[in-house]
Phi, psi and omega in degrees: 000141189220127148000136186224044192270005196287091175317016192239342205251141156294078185303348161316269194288002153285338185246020147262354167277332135313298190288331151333292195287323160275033203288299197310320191272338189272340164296328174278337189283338207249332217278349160254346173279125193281170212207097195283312173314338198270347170308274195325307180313308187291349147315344198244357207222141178266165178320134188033058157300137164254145198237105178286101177265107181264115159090016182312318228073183148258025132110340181254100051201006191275343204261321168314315159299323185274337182301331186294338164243344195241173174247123203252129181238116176262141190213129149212145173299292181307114139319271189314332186277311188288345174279303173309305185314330202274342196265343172269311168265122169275307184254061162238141165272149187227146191230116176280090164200156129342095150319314178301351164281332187274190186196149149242183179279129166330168184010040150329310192239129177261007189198136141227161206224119175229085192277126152061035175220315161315359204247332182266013194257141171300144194282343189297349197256347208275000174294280199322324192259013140312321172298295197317313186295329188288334161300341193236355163277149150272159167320156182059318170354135172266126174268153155219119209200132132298138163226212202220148177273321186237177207236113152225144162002164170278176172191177169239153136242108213286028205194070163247086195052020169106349183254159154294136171216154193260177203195120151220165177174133170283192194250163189291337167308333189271310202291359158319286214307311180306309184307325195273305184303312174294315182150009188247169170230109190303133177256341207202126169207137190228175165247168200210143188307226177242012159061022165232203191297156171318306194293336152334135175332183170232105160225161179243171191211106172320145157225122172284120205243048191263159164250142174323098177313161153300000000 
């Protein structure tokens, strides 16, 4: 683990370059594991709900689950993950960006879903895009997001599927605080591995259940 204070480096574009470079190894780790929120959500959303995957990936396995009942809009920063994702889900839309560059129209969206991807957004941004989702959810609207349990520094690690990759995130006290000041109301939060393979480290992750106020 290394600091991730160099003013000179993008870190943005160290984790859309790094998600380039692992795509073929994060991809085979991630592509079987199933996901029970993604469960819960279709139980809460009627047939062709629109859904936001902040952070798809190639799309497997999670955009791919949703496609099959919802009309699904996918962003991801990596070019190579959004060309799989475009090759794996067919009846999805995908978007090659910075979620914090884009903007949709209030109330887009009944869902949004951000698995394993805030954590990679510099945390000074992590508010905004708190607003933003909620602007862009309807009322009653669902957020379903990992977050982080204790607040560090941003950092780096040099070994993520052979890549470097960055990590900045506050703690879950603040990000209560931030979801209720944007506009949700936490229904639910349990923790969840790191959604790849076994042989992989052992960590956990809040996974967050909050809703849109009316």
């Amino acid at each position: 683990m290394k600091p991730a204070s160099d003013p000179t480096l993008d870190y943005k574009r160290l984790v859309a370059q790094g998600y380039d470079q692992c795509a073929a190894a994060y991809e085979l780790a991630r592509r079987e594991k199933t996901h029970p929120e993604i469960k819960w959500l279709k139980k809460q959303l009627p047939n062709q709900a629109q859904v936001l995957d902040l952070g798809c990936g190639c799309g497997l396995p999670v955009t791919r689950e949703l496609a099959k009942r919802f009309v699904v809009t996918g962003v991801d920063i990596s070019a190579e993950q959004i060309r799989r994702a475009r090759r794996h889900v067919r009846h999805a839309t995908f978007l090659h960006s910075d979620i914090m560059a884009l903007d949709f129209p209030a109330a887009s969206f009944d869902a949004v879903v951000a698995l394993y991807a805030i954590f990679h957004l510099p945390r000074g941004e992590h508010d905004r895009l708190f607003h933003n989702l909620r602007r862009w959810l309807k009322p009653g609207g669902y957020l379903v997001a990992t977050l982080a349990q204790d607040p560090e520094e941003p950092y780096t690690e040099p070994d993520f599927f052979g890549v470097e990759m960055y990590w900045s995130h506050y703690g879950m006290l603040e990000y209560n605080a931030m979801l209720a000041e944007a506009g949700f109301t936490i229904l639910s939060t349990s923790l969840i591995g790191h959604g790849y393979g076994l042989e992989a480290p052992v960590e956990s992750h809040p996974l967050v259940i909050a809703q849109a106020r009316e």
